[in-house]
PALOGU-147855 format. One line per field, with one value per residue (C-alpha): residue number from 1; residue in one letter; x, y, z. Coordinates in steps of 0.2 Angstrom, whole numbers. Layout:
REM residues N
k (NUM_...)
r (a_...)
px (X_...)
py (Y_...)
pz (Z_...)
This chain:
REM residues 124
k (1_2_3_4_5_6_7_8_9_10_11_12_13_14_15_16_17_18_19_20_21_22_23_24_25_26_27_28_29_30_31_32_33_34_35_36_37_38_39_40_41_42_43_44_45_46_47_48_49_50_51_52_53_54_55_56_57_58_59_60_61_62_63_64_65_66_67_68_69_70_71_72_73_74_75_76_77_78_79_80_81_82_83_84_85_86_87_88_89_90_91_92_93_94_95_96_97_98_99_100_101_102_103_104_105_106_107_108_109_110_111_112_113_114_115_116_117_118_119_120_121_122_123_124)
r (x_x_x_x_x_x_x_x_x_x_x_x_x_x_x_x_x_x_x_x_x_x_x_x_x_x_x_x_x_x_x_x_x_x_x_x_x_x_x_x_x_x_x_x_x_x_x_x_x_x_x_x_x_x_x_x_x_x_x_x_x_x_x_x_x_x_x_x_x_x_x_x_x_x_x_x_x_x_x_x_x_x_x_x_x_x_x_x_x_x_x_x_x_x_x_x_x_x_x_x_x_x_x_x_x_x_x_x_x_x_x_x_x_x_x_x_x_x_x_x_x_x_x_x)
px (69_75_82_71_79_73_78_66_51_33_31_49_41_29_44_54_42_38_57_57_46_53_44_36_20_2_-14_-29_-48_-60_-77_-80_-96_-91_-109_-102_-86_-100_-109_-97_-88_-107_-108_-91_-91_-74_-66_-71_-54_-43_-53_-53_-34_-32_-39_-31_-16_-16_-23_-10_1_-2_-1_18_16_11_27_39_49_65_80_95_88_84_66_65_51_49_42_32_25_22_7_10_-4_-11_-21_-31_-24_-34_-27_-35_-17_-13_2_9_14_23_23_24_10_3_-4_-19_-28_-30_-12_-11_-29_-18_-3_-13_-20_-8_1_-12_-15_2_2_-14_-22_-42_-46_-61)
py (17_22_10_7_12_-3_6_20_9_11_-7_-15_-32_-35_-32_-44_-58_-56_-58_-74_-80_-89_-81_-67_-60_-57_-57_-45_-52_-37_-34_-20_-11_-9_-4_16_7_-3_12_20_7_4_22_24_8_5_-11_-15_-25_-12_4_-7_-12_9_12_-4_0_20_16_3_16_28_17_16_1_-6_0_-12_-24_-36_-32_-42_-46_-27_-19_-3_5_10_25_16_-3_-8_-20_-36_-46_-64_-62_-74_-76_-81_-98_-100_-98_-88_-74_-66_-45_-33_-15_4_12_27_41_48_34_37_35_20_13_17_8_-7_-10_-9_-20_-34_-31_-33_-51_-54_-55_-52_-35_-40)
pz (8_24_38_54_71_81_96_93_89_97_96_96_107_94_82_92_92_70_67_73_61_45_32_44_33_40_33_35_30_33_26_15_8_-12_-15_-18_-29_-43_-43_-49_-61_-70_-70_-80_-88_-79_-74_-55_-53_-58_-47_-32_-35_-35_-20_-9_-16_-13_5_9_4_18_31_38_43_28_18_31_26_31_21_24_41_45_45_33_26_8_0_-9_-10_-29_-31_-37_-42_-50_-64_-76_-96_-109_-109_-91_-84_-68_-70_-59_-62_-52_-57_-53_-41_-48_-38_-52_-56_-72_-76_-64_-76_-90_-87_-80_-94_-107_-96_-95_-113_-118_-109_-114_-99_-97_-91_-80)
């Protein structure tokens, strides 16, 4: 994690104007052809859910931007953003799990998995 200098920054007014807010998050709703990611997932008989978390996750990832956060009222931008997702149990309860991105996907279906198994989570 490194410290942002505000002083330095290409778009400090739009900096100015989202720490004012009191819980200053955004939201992105885009459109997105998949039809190349099912393909894929029927081909391998792989979990859609878990390949699409990949690659939103890894693409996040190299986006600057994306990696900014308020620490203590500073900005900063992380190394590395860790997903956090809400999944469903098998008791029809939603939980929520953060862990550790991984760079190869199949370390990062690995880990996923175990991880969902372990809390008995449906792999969908």
């Amino acid at each position: 994690m490194k410290k942002i200098d505000v002083e330095k920054m290409d778009r400090r007014k739009t900096y100015e104007w989202f720490k004012t807010f009191k819980n200053p998050t955004y939201g992105v709703n885009v459109n997105l052809d998949v039809t190349k990611l099912v393909k894929y997932t029927k081909e391998t008989n792989s979990s859609f859910f878990i390949n699409f978390l990949f690659i939103l996750v890894k693409s996040l990832n190299e986006i600057p931007e994306m990696k900014q956060r308020f620490v203590d009222r500073e900005p900063v931008e992380y190394d590395v953003c860790n997903p956090g997702i809400t999944v469903l149990t098998k008791m029809i309860l939603l939980k929520m799990l953060d862990f550790h991105m991984l760079i190869i996907i199949m370390s990062f279906i690995i880990l996923l998995k175990k991880i969902l198994i372990k809390q008995r989570m449906k792999i969908f």
